[in-house]
N, C-alpha and C positions, 0 to 999 in steps of 0.2 A: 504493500500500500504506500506506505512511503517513497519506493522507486517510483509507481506510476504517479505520483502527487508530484514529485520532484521534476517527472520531466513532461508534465501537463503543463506546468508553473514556468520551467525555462523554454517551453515553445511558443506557449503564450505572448510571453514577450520579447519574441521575435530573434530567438538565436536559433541559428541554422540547423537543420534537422539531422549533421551530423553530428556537432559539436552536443547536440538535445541527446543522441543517443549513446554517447563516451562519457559524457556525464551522468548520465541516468544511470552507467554501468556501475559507473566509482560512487556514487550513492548508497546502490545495492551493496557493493562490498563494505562500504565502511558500518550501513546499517546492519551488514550479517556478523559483525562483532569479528571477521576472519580476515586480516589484511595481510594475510599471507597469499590472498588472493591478486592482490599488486601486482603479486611476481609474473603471475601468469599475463596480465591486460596487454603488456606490449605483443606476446607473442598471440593473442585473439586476435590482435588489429592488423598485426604481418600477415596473420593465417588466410585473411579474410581477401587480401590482394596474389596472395602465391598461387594462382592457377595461369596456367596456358590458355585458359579461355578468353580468358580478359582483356589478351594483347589485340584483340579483336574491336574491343570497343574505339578506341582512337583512330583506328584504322577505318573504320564505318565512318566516324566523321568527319573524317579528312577528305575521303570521298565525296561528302556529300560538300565539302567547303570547295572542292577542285569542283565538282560540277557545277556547281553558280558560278564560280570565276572563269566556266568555259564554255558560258552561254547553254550548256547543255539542256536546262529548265525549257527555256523558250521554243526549244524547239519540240521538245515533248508535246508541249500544249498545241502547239501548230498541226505536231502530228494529229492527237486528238483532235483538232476543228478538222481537220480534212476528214475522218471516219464519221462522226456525230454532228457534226456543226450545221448540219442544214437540217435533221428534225427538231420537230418543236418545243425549245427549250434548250436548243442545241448549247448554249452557251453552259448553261449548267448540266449535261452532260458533260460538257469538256472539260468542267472544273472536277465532279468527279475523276473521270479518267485517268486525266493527265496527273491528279494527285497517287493515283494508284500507280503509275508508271514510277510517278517520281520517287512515290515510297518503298518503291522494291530497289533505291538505291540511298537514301536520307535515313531513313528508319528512327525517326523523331518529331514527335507530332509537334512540340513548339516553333520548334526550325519549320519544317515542314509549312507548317500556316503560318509564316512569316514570311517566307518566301514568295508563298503561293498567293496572297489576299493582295501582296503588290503587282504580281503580275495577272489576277483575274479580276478580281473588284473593278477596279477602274475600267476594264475593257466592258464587263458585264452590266453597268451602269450605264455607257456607254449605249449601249443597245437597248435599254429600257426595262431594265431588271431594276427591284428596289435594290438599296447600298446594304439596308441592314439584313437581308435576303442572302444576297452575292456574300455577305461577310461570315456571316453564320455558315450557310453553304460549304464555304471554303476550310471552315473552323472541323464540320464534321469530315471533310475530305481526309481533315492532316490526322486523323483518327486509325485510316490505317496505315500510316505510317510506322508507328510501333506492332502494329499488325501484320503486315507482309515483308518477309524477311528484305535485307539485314535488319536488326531490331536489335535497340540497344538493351532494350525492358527482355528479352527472352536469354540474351546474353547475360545480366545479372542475375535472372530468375534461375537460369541453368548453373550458376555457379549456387547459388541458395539453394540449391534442390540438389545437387550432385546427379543433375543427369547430362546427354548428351548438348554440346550446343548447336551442332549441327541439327538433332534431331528438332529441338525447340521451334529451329530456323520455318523446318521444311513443313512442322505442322502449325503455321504459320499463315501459309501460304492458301489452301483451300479456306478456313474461314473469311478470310480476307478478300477472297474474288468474291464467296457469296454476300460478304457486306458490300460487296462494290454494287452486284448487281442488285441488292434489297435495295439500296441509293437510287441506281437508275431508275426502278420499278415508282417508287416514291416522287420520284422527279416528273415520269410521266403521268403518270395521274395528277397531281400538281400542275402539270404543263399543261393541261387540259381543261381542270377547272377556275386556273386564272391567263387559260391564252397565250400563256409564253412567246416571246417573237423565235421565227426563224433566224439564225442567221443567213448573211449575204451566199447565195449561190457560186460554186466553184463547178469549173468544166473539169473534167476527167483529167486534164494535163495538167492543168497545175494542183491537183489530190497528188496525183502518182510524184509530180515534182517537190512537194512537200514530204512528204512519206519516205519518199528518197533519202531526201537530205537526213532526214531525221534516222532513219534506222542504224547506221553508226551508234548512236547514242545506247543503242538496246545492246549494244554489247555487253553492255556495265554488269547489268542486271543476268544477262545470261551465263557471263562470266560466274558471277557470284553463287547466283543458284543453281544454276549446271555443273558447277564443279562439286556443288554437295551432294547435289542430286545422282549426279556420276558416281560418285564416291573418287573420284581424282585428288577433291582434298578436303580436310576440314574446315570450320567456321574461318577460324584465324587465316590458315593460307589462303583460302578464296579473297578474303578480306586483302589481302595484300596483293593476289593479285587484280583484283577488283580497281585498286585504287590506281595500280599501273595500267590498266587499261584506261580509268576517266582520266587521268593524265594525257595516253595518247589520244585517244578524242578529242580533249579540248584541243589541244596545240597542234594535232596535223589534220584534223575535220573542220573543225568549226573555227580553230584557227584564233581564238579567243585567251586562251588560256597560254600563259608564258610561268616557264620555269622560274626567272627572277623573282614570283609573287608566291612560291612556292614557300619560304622561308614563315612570312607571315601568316598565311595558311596552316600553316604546321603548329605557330604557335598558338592560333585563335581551337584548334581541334586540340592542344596541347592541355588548355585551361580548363576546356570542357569537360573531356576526360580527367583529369584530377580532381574534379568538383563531383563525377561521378565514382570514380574510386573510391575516392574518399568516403564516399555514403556505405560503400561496398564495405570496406573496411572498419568500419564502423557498425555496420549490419553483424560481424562478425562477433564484435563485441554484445551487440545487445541478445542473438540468437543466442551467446553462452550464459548470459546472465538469467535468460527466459528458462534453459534448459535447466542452471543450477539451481533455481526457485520453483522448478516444477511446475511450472505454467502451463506449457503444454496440456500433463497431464488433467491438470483441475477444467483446463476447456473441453478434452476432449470427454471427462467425466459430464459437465454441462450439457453439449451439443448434443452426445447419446440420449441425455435426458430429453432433448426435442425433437429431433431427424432418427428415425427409427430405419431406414436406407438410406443407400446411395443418392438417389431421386432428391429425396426429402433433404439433405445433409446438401448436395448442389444448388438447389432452390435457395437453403438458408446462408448460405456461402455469398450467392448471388447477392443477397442482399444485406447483408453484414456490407461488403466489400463495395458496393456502391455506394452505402453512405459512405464510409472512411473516404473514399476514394472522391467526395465531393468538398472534403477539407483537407486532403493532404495529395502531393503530387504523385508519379505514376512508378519513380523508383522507389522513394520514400515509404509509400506504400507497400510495394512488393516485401521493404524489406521488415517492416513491422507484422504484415502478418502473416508470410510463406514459413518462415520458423513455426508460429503457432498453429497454423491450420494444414498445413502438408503432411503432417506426421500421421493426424488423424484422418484425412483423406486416405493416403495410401495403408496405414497397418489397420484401420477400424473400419473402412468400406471397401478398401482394394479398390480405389479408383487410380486409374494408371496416373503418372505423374504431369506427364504430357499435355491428355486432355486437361488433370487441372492446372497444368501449368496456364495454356491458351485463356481458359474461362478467368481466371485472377489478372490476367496482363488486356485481356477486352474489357472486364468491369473498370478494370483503374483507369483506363485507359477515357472510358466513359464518362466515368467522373470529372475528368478537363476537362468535361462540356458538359456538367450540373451544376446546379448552385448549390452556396455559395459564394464561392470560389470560382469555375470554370474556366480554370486557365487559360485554355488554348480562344478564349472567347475576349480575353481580354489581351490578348498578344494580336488577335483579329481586327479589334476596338483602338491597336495601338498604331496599327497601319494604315487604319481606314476612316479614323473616325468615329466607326458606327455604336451604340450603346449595347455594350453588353445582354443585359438584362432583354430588350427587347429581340437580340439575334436567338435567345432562346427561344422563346414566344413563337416567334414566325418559322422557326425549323422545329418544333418540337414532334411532327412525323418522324422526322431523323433518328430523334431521340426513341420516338417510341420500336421503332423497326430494327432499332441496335439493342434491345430492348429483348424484342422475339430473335434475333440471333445469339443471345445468353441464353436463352432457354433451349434453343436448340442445341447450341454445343454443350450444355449440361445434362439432357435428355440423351444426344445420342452421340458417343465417342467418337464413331468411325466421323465425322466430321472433321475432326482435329488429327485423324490417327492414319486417313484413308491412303497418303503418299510412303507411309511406316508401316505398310504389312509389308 
């Protein structure tokens, strides 16, 4: 009680949700009367960064800092208006899409809708779309970001879970095309009961010339996920060569990208990454303090008392995990309560790790776009203008359709599992 009062009280007022969890640790030991446990703290905080997975993360967004500095965004989105852009609504298909393209190389919903709300808002506005529509729109695109591999959130979930990262990646992947297409489905209906405009008609030659140009770009993504998919290499090596592929794209494709800009690039994914380690590392620590206080076990004694299955114990996960997930962010989260709830998932329902890995990294993920809080709506609101509050409002179809895609992947595994038999 005193830990969890401790670091209720120093999140409160506003100290970082790593430094909240290193100190809630040292709390716990001094309140357990046993400062022999000192000895151990530096080697939970090493533990928690010593894996081979991790080299993975930096490398994800380095990629993703080389492909904005190589033009390569723009052309995505081109591609997508050449496929979609003349049915109705076409514009917000493209914002879809083109986020789904981009995400199978970003794998970060706040980058992601930062990126994206500059280069579609303004265009989408443009054609007579409302702003706080187009913004919100945009906000739920960057959603699968952390959804369709590379993912920086399955990458930390796979080192908190001790299972594969490559496998995290690739079960990944199918939920994520069916959120893409529950979007489109939504869109069109939408498109129809407020009229959506056409975009401007293209001839056949300039689609195929568009499309053209842009396919280079899909190297990225094929690189990354074909090489795991292949089994040619894991999380980490695709990731690396991932990164030397969006390099040669930008600088001998699109011609955008120069080595000289590479230094600073390196060190803006350099800061990122240690902001997220750090949390890692510190996950480490609070996961051991949880486990020497018995935590776990006292929940999973609880949670039995109400979810009597699988089904039922999913259900109540679902929505435990959404509220948190509407006041605290999307690693943060993973890392406060994959230690407490994963234990019981797997030894007390035998639910594979996988599926609940995906179902825990789509709640939190969701959460950026609830209130409170809703991150990813006020990163949207920072680019654009538009009022938070009200981008919820006007997209909350989105909301509810991501919504029935937790329910499915908690009902039925092989969604998450179907590229893993």
């Amino acid at each position: 009680m005193v830990t969890s009062a401790a670091f209720l009280v120093i999140m409160l007022v506003g100290v970082p949700i790593g430094l909240c969890l290193c100190i809630a640790g040292m709390v716990y030991i001094t309140a357990s009367g046993n400062p022999l446990l000192f000895q151990s703290f530096p080697l939970q905080l090493f533990g928690g960064v010593d894996s081979y997975g991790l080299i993975a993360i930096p490398l994800f967004i380095l990629i993703g800092e080389i492909m904005n500095g190589g033009g390569i965004t723009r052309r995505i989105v081109d591609m997508a208006m050449a496929f979609v852009g003349q049915l109705r609504g076409g514009l917000a298909y493209v914002n879809v899409l083109a986020n789904m393209f981009v995400s199978s190389i970003l794998g970060s919903a706040t980058a992601q809708v930062a990126i994206m709300a500059q280069i579609m808002v303004p265009e989408m506005e443009k054609k007579g779309y409302d702003k706080t529509f187009a913004a919100g729109l945009t906000a739920y695109g960057g959603m699968l970001g952390p959804i369709i591999p590379p993912s920086v959130m399955f990458v930390v979930y796979s080192v908190l879970a001790q299972v594969s990262v490559s496998d995290m990646l690739i079960a990944g992947i199918v939920p994520g095309v069916i959120l893409t297409v529950m979007f489109c489905v939504v869109i069109a209906l939408m498109g129809y009961v407020y009229n959506y405009p056409r975009a401007e008609p293209m001839t056949l030659r300039e689609r195929f010339r568009i499309i053209l140009g842009a396919c280079p770009t899909l190297l990225i993504p094929i690189v990354i996920v074909g090489s795991i998919l292949g089994g040619l290499a894991n999380a980490t090596e695709s990731a690396a060569v991932g990164t030397i592929a969006a390099a040669l794209v930008g600088r001998y494709w699109t011609k955008e990208f120069s080595f000289a800009r590479l230094p600073e690039m390196m060190l803006r994914a350099g800061i990122y990454s240690a902001v997220v380690l750090f949390l890692v590392a510190a996950a480490a620590v609070f996961s051991w303090v949880l486990i020497f206080g018995k935590v776990p076990q006292e929940a999973a004694a609880w949670i039995q008392s109400v979810a009597r299955d699988p089904v039922s114990f999913m259900l109540l996960v679902n929505v435990i995990l959404l509220v948190i997930g509407t006041v605290i962010d999307g690693i943060p989260g993973l890392i406060m309560t994959v230690p407490i709830l994963l234990p019981i998932a797997t030894e007390v329902y035998a639910i594979d790790p996988r599926q609940f890995g995906v179902v825990v990294v789509v709640n939190l993920v969701l959460g950026l776009l609830s209130p409170p809080v809703g991150l990813c709506f006020f990163v949207a609101a920072a680019v654009t203008g538009a009022k938070p509050g009200k981008m919820f409002l006007v997209t909350m179809p989105f909301f509810a359709i991501a919504c029935v895609l937790l329910v499915l992947l908690s009902l039925y595994p092989f969604l998450s599992l179907a590229l893993l038999k």
